[in-house]
C-alpha positions as CSV (number, residue, x, y, z in Angstrom):
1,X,16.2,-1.4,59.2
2,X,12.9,-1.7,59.0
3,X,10.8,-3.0,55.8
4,X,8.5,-0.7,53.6
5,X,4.9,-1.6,54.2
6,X,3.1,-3.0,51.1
7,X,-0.2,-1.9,49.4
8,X,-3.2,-1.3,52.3
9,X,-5.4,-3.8,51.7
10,X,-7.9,-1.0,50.8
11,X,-6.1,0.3,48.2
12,X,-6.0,-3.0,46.1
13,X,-9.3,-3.7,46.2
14,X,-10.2,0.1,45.0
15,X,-7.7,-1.0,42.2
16,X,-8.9,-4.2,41.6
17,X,-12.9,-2.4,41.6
18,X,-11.8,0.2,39.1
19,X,-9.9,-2.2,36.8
20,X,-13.5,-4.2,36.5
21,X,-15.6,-1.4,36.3
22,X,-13.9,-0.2,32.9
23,X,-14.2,-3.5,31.9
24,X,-11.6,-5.7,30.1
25,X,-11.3,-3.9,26.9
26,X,-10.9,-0.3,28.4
27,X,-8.6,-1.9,31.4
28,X,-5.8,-2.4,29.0
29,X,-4.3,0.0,25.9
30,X,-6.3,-0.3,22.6
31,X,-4.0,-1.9,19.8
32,X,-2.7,0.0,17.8
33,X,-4.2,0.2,14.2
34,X,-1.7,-1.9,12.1
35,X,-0.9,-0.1,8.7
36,X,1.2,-1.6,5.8
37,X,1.9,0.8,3.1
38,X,3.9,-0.2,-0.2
39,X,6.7,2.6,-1.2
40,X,9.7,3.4,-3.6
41,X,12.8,2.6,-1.9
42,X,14.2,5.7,-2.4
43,X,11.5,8.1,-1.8
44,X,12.2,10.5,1.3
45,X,8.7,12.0,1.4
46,X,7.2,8.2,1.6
47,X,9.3,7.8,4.5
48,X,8.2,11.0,6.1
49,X,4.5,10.2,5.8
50,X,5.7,6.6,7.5
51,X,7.2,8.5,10.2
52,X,4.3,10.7,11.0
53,X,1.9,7.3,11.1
54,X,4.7,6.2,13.4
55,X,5.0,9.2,15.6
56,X,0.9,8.8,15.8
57,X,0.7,5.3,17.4
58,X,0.3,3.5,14.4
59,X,1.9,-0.3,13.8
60,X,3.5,0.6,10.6
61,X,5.2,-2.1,8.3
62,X,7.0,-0.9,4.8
63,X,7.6,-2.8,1.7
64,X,10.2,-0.8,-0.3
65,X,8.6,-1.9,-4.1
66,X,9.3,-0.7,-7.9
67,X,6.3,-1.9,-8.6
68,X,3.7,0.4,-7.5
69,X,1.5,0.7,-10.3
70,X,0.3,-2.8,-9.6
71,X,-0.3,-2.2,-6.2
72,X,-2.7,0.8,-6.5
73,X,-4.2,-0.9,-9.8
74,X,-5.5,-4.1,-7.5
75,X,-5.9,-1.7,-4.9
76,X,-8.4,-0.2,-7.3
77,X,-6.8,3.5,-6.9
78,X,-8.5,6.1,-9.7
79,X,-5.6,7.8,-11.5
80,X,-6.6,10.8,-10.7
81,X,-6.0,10.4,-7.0
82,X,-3.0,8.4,-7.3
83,X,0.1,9.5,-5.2
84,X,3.6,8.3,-4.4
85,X,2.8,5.2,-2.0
86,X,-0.4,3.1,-1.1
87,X,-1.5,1.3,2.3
88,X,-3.9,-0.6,3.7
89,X,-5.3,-0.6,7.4
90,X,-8.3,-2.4,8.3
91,X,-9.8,-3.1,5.0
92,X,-9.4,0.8,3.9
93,X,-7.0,1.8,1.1
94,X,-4.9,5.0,1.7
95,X,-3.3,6.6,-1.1
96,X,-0.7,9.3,-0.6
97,X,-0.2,11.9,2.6
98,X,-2.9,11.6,4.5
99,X,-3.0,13.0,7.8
100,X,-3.2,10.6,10.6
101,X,-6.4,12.4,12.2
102,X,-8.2,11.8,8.7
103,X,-7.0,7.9,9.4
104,X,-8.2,7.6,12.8
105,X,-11.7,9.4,11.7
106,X,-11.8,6.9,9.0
107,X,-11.7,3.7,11.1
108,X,-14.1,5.4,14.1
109,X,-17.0,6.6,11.8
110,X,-16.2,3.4,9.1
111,X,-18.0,5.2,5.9
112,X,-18.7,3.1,2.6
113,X,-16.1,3.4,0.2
114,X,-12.3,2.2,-0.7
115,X,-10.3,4.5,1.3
116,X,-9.3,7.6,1.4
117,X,-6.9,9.5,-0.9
118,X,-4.5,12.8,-1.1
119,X,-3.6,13.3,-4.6
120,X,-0.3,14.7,-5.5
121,X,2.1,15.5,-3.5
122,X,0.4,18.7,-1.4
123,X,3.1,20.8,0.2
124,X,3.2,20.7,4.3
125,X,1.0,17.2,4.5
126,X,2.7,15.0,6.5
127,X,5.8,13.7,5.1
128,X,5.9,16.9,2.5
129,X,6.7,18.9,5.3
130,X,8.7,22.4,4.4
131,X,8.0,25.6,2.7
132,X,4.4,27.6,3.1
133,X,1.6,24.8,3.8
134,X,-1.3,24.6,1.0
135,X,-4.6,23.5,2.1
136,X,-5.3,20.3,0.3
137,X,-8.3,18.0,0.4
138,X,-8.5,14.5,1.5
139,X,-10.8,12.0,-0.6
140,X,-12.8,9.1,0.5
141,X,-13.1,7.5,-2.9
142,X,-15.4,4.2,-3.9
143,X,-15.8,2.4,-7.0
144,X,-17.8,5.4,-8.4
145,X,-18.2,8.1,-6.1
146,X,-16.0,10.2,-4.2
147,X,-16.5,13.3,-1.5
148,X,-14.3,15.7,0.3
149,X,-13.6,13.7,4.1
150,X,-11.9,16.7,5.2
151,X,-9.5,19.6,4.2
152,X,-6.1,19.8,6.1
153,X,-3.1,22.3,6.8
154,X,-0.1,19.9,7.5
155,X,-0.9,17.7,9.6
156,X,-4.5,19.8,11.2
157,X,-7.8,19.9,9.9
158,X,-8.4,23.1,8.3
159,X,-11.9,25.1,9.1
160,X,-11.1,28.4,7.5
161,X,-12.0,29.3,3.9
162,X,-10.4,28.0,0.8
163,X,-9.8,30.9,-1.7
Protein backbone atom coordinates (compact mmCIF):
# COMPACT_ATOMS: atom_id res chain seq x y z
CA UNK A 1 0.00 0.00 0.00
CA UNK A 2 1.40 2.93 -0.80
CA UNK A 3 1.66 6.21 1.49
CA UNK A 4 -0.30 9.59 0.81
CA UNK A 5 2.14 12.27 -0.23
CA UNK A 6 2.42 15.22 2.15
CA UNK A 7 2.00 18.98 1.53
CA UNK A 8 4.15 20.13 -1.92
CA UNK A 9 6.66 22.00 -0.71
CA UNK A 10 5.00 24.90 -2.63
CA UNK A 11 2.07 24.89 -1.02
CA UNK A 12 3.53 25.47 2.50
CA UNK A 13 5.40 28.13 1.75
CA UNK A 14 2.22 29.94 -0.09
CA UNK A 15 0.68 29.17 3.42
CA UNK A 16 3.38 30.15 5.49
CA UNK A 17 3.54 33.79 2.91
CA UNK A 18 -0.13 34.39 3.49
CA UNK A 19 -0.13 33.73 7.24
CA UNK A 20 2.70 36.70 7.38
CA UNK A 21 1.22 38.86 5.09
CA UNK A 22 -2.04 39.26 7.32
CA UNK A 23 0.06 39.74 9.98
CA UNK A 24 -0.07 38.17 13.54
CA UNK A 25 -3.17 39.80 14.71
CA UNK A 26 -5.42 39.02 11.60
CA UNK A 27 -3.59 35.33 11.25
CA UNK A 28 -5.52 34.17 14.23
CA UNK A 29 -9.47 34.73 15.40
CA UNK A 30 -10.05 38.08 17.27
CA UNK A 31 -11.15 37.39 20.95
CA UNK A 32 -14.11 37.48 21.63
CA UNK A 33 -15.39 40.68 23.55
CA UNK A 34 -15.85 39.41 27.23
CA UNK A 35 -19.20 40.66 28.69
CA UNK A 36 -20.30 40.25 32.41
CA UNK A 37 -23.80 41.29 33.08
CA UNK A 38 -25.48 41.13 36.66
CA UNK A 39 -29.20 39.60 36.65
CA UNK A 40 -32.20 38.35 38.85
CA UNK A 41 -31.94 34.72 39.18
CA UNK A 42 -35.21 34.13 38.10
CA UNK A 43 -35.66 36.36 35.21
CA UNK A 44 -36.23 34.46 31.81
CA UNK A 45 -35.99 37.51 29.68
CA UNK A 46 -32.35 38.29 31.27
CA UNK A 47 -31.41 34.99 30.25
CA UNK A 48 -32.71 35.41 26.76
CA UNK A 49 -30.74 38.65 26.22
CA UNK A 50 -27.54 36.38 27.65
CA UNK A 51 -28.38 33.93 25.14
CA UNK A 52 -28.51 36.22 22.15
CA UNK A 53 -24.90 37.81 23.35
CA UNK A 54 -24.05 34.19 23.43
CA UNK A 55 -25.35 33.06 20.10
CA UNK A 56 -23.28 36.43 18.81
CA UNK A 57 -19.72 35.41 19.82
CA UNK A 58 -19.65 37.08 22.88
CA UNK A 59 -17.71 35.65 26.24
CA UNK A 60 -20.60 36.08 28.47
CA UNK A 61 -20.24 35.40 32.37
CA UNK A 62 -23.68 35.90 34.66
CA UNK A 63 -23.94 36.78 38.24
CA UNK A 64 -27.49 35.79 39.36
CA UNK A 65 -27.95 38.97 42.13
CA UNK A 66 -30.98 40.42 44.31
CA UNK A 67 -29.24 43.22 44.47
CA UNK A 68 -29.38 45.14 41.34
CA UNK A 69 -30.11 48.45 42.37
CA UNK A 70 -26.68 48.79 43.63
CA UNK A 71 -25.16 47.63 40.70
CA UNK A 72 -26.73 50.11 38.15
CA UNK A 73 -26.43 52.92 41.10
CA UNK A 74 -22.32 52.46 40.96
CA UNK A 75 -22.73 51.77 37.51
CA UNK A 76 -24.13 55.26 37.40
CA UNK A 77 -27.36 54.09 35.40
CA UNK A 78 -30.15 57.24 35.14
CA UNK A 79 -33.49 55.87 36.38
CA UNK A 80 -35.03 56.60 33.56
CA UNK A 81 -33.13 54.22 31.41
CA UNK A 82 -32.90 51.60 33.96
CA UNK A 83 -33.95 47.99 32.81
CA UNK A 84 -33.96 44.47 34.24
CA UNK A 85 -30.09 43.52 34.17
CA UNK A 86 -26.75 45.65 33.80
CA UNK A 87 -23.22 44.56 32.15
CA UNK A 88 -20.14 45.76 31.54
CA UNK A 89 -17.79 45.06 28.43
CA UNK A 90 -14.69 46.97 27.87
CA UNK A 91 -15.22 49.87 30.10
CA UNK A 92 -18.92 50.42 28.62
CA UNK A 93 -22.08 50.01 30.75
CA UNK A 94 -25.09 48.20 29.09
CA UNK A 95 -28.27 48.43 30.59
CA UNK A 96 -31.20 46.30 29.44
CA UNK A 97 -31.82 44.47 25.82
CA UNK A 98 -29.55 45.77 23.67
CA UNK A 99 -29.00 44.35 20.42
CA UNK A 100 -25.67 42.76 19.90
CA UNK A 101 -25.01 44.86 16.56
CA UNK A 102 -25.51 48.14 18.76
CA UNK A 103 -22.70 46.38 21.15
CA UNK A 104 -20.26 45.60 18.54
CA UNK A 105 -20.80 49.34 16.97
CA UNK A 106 -20.24 50.56 20.36
CA UNK A 107 -16.78 49.04 20.93
CA UNK A 108 -15.66 49.69 16.94
CA UNK A 109 -16.57 53.48 16.84
CA UNK A 110 -15.71 53.83 20.95
CA UNK A 111 -17.98 57.26 21.50
CA UNK A 112 -17.75 59.35 24.85
CA UNK A 113 -20.09 58.31 27.25
CA UNK A 114 -21.15 55.43 29.97
CA UNK A 115 -22.73 52.95 27.78
CA UNK A 116 -25.51 52.38 26.15
CA UNK A 117 -29.08 51.70 27.39
CA UNK A 118 -32.63 50.16 26.28
CA UNK A 119 -35.08 51.23 28.79
CA UNK A 120 -37.89 49.01 29.66
CA UNK A 121 -38.49 45.99 28.59
CA UNK A 122 -39.29 46.75 24.55
CA UNK A 123 -41.22 43.87 23.03
CA UNK A 124 -39.19 41.62 20.26
CA UNK A 125 -35.46 43.04 21.55
CA UNK A 126 -33.38 40.31 22.08
CA UNK A 127 -34.38 38.26 24.95
CA UNK A 128 -38.10 39.87 24.83
CA UNK A 129 -38.64 37.93 21.91
CA UNK A 130 -42.53 37.11 20.98
CA UNK A 131 -45.62 38.92 19.93
CA UNK A 132 -45.57 41.92 17.20
CA UNK A 133 -41.89 43.71 17.50
CA UNK A 134 -42.00 47.55 18.60
CA UNK A 135 -39.30 49.75 17.38
CA UNK A 136 -37.42 50.92 20.42
CA UNK A 137 -34.43 53.11 20.66
CA UNK A 138 -31.08 52.37 22.04
CA UNK A 139 -29.27 55.20 24.32
CA UNK A 140 -25.70 56.01 24.64
CA UNK A 141 -26.03 57.82 27.93
CA UNK A 142 -23.07 59.97 29.82
CA UNK A 143 -23.04 61.69 33.09
CA UNK A 144 -25.28 64.44 31.48
CA UNK A 145 -26.09 63.90 28.01
CA UNK A 146 -27.60 61.19 26.15
CA UNK A 147 -28.52 60.58 22.11
CA UNK A 148 -30.34 58.10 20.10
CA UNK A 149 -27.13 55.31 18.92
CA UNK A 150 -29.62 53.58 16.92
CA UNK A 151 -33.37 52.43 16.63
CA UNK A 152 -33.91 48.49 16.31
CA UNK A 153 -36.63 45.88 15.38
CA UNK A 154 -35.66 42.72 17.33
CA UNK A 155 -32.57 42.12 16.94
CA UNK A 156 -32.01 44.58 13.36
CA UNK A 157 -31.35 48.06 12.99
CA UNK A 158 -34.48 49.74 11.96
CA UNK A 159 -34.22 52.47 8.97
CA UNK A 160 -37.88 52.95 8.29
CA UNK A 161 -39.99 55.73 9.91
CA UNK A 162 -41.19 55.85 13.46
CA UNK A 163 -44.84 56.84 13.62
Amino acid sequence: MASRPGPSRRNVLYFIGSAAALGPGQARAEAAPAVKVWKDPGCGCCSGWVEHLSRSGFAVASVDTSDLASIKAEAGIPADLAACHTARVEGYVLEGHVPAAAIRRLLKERPEGIGLAVPGMPIGSPGMEGGSPDVYAVILFGKADRLVYGRFIGAEPFTGNVR
